[in-house]
C-alpha positions in Angstrom: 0.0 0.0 0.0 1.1 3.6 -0.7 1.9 6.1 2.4 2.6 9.6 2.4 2.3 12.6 5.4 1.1 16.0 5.0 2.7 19.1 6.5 0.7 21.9 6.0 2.0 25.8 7.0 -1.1 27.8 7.4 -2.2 30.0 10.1 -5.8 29.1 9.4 -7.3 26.3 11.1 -10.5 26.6 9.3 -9.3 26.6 5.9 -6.8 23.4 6.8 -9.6 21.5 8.3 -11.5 21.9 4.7 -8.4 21.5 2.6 -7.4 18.3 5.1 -11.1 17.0 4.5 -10.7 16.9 0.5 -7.3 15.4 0.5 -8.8 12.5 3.2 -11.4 11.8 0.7 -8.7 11.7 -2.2 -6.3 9.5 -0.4 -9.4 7.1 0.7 -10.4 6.8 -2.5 -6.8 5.9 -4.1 -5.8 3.5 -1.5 -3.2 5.8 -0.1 -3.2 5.2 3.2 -2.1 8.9 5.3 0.6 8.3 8.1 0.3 11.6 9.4 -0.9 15.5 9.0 0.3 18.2 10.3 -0.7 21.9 10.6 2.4 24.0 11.4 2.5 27.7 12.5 5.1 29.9 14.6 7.3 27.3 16.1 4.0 25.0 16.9 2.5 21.9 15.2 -1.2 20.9 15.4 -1.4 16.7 14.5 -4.5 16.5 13.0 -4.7 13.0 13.7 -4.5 13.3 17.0 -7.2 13.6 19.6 -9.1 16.7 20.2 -7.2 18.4 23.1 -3.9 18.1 21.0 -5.0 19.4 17.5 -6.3 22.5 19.4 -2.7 23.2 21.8 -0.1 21.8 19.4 2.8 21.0 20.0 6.1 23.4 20.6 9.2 22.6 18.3 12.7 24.1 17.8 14.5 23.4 15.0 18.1 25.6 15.7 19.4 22.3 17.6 17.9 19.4 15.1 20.7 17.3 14.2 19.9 17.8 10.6 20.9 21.3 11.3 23.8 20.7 13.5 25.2 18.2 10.8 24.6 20.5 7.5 26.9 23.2 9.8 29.6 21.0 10.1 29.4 19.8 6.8 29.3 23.8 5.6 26.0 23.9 4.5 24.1 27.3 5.4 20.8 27.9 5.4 19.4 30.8 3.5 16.6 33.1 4.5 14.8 33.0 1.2 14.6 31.4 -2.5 16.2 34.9 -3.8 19.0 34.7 -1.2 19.7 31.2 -2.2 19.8 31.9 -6.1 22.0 35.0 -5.3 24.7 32.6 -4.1 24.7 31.2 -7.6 24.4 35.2 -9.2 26.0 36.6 -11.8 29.7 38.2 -10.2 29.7 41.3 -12.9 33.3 41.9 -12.4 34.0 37.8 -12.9 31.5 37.7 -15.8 33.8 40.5 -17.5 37.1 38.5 -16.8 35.5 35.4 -18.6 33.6 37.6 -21.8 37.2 39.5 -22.0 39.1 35.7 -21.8 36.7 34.5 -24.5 37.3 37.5 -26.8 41.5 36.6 -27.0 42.9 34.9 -30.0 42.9 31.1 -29.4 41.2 30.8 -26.3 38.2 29.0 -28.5 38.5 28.4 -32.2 37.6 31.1 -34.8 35.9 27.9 -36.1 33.2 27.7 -34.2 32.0 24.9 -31.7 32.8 21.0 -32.2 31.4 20.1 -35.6 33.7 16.7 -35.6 33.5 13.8 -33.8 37.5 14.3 -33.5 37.0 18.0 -31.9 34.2 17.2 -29.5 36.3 13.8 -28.0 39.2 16.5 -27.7 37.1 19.2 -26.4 35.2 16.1 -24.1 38.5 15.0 -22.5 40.0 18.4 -21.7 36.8 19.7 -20.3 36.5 16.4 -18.4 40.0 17.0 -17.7 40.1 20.3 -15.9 36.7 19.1 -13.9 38.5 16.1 -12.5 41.9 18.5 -11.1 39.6 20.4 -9.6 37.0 18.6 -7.5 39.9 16.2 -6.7 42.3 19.3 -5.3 39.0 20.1 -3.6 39.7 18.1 -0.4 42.9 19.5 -0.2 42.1 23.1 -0.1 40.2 25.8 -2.5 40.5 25.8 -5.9 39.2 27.3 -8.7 39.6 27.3 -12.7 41.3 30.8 -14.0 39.0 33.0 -16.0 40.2 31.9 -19.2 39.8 28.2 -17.9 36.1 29.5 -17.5 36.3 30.5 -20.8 36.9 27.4 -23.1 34.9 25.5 -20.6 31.6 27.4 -20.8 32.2 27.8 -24.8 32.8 24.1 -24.8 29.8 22.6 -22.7 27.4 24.2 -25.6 27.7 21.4 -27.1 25.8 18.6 -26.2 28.6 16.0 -26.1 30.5 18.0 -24.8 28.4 18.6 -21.8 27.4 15.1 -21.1 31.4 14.5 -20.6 31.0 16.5 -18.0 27.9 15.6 -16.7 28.7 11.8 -17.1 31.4 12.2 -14.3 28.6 13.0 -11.2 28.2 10.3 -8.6 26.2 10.8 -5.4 29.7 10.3 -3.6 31.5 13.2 -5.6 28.6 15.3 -6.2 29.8 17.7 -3.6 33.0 18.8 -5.4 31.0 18.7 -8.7 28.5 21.5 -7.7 31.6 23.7 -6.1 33.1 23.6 -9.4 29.9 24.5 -11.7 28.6 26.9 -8.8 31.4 28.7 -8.9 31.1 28.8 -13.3 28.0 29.4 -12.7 28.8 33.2 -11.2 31.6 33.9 -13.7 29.6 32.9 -17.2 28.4 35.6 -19.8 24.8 35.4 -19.7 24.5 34.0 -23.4 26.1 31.0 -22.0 24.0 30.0 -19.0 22.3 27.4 -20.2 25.0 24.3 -19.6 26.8 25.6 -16.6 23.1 26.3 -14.8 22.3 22.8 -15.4 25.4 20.7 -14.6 25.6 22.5 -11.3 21.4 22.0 -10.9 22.2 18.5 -11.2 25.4 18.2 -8.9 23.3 19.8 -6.5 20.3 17.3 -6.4 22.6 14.6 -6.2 24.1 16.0 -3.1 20.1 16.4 -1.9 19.6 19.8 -2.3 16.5 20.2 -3.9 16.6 23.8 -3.3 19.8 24.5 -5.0 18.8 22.1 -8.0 15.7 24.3 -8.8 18.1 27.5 -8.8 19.9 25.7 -12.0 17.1 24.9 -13.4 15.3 28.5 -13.1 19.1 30.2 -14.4 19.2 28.1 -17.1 15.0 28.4 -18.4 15.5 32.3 -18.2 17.7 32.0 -21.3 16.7 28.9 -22.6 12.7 27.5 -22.0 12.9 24.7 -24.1 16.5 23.6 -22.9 16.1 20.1 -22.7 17.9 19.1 -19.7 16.6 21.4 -17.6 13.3 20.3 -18.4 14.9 16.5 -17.5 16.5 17.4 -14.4 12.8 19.9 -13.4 10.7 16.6 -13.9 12.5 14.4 -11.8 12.7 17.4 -9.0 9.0 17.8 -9.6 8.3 14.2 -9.1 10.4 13.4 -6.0 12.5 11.1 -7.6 15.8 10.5 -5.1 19.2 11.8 -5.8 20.8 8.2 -5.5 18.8 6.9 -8.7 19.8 10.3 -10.6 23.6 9.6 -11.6 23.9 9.6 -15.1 24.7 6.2 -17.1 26.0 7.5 -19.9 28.7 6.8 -22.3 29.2 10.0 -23.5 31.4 9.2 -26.6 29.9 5.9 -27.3 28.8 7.2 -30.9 32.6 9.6 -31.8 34.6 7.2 -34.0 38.5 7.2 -33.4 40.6 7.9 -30.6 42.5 10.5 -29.3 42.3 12.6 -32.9 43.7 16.3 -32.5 40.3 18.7 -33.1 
């Protein structure tokens, strides 16, 4: 049998008992059986399940001392106070954004080309994005560390391609996701605004896998205000949307199962 528990924030009693009604009659009628529901206002919550005396008193809580808390502080996780503070920690860094646009505009940072058209060029542009990624989440235990602007640069050109980016993406594991969404958070803040879209969504997806839903949704969002229709977005968006847990989200990809040849120069 299916289970689920409802925590509802609402300083209204009246309108929870009506919307906790409907959603009773739902659940009965899908064989979903409810575990628990909750009502939840100004440090109290109100079990609805409970007997009369308790739904009306509630219950106290504290959260500063949860060991959730306690562990994400230890870990360096912090706690922002709102969606817009949390998506300014990804933001655009103006002067950063300059270094990388100025970087991009050198001779043979990127090829006058254009992006990979070759199966040769994207394997070579693959393995060195691939490349740089690894030195830096593997430095990361050791210390900071952090690409130079014209790093940046080639990277963020590169990732536009589609191949490209899945070498990147195809090296996320739950284990290393931490590293993975230091390193595109930190793109993330230096890229030109053109060249969102990639970046946004590798370090959306690093994020989820480390269980930050929050985060993951910020990626997303970056990425959909340049680009609606960019594809993995609207991947990574369902699976957020649908719950689906971090551990079954590591990519399985082989990203240069169809390039032909090996190791060819661009």
């Amino acid at each position: 049998m299916r289970s689920l528990a409802f925590l509802i924030y609402s300083d209204d009693p009246v309108v929870v008992r009506k919307a906790w009604g409907a959603l009773r009659r739902e659940c009965e009628a899908s064989g979903i059986r409810v575990l628990e529901v909750l009502r939840v206002e100004a440090g109290r919550y109100y079990p609805l399940l409970a007997g009369p005396h308790l739904r009306e008193v509630g219950v106290a809580y504290d959260v500063s001392t949860h060991p959730l808390l306690v562990r994400g502080v230890v870990e360096g996780q912090v706690v922002e106070a709102s969606r817009d503070a949390l998506a300014a920690t990804v933001g655009p860094d103006p002067a950063a954004v300059e270094a990388v646009s100025a970087a991009l505009a050198r001779p043979g940072v990127v090829p006058a080309e254009g992006l990979p058209a070759t199966d040769a060029a994207r394997r070579f542009w693959g393995d060195r994005v691939r490349a740089l990624v690894t030195r830096h989440v593997d430095r990361r235990a050791a210390g900071a560390t952090r690409p130079t602007a014209r790093e940046v640069a080639w990277t963020v050109w590169a990732v536009q391609d589609v191949t490209v980016r899945d070498a990147a993406w195809a090296l996320m594991t739950v284990a290393g996701a931490r590293g993975h969404a230091d390193f595109w958070g930190d793109v993330l803040r230096r890229t030109p605004e053109e060249l969102v879209p990639a970046p946004a969504c590798l370090f959306g997806w690093a994020s989820w896998l480390t269980g930050n839903g929050a985060l993951a949704w910020v990626g997303v969002d970056r990425c959909q205000a340049v680009d609606p229709d960019y594809s993995m977005a609207r991947l990574l968006g369902d699976f957020l949307a649908a719950a689906v847990p971090p551990e079954d989200g590591e990519p399985s990809l082989a990203w240069d199962a169809d390039l032909s040849g090996w190791g060819a120069s661009p």
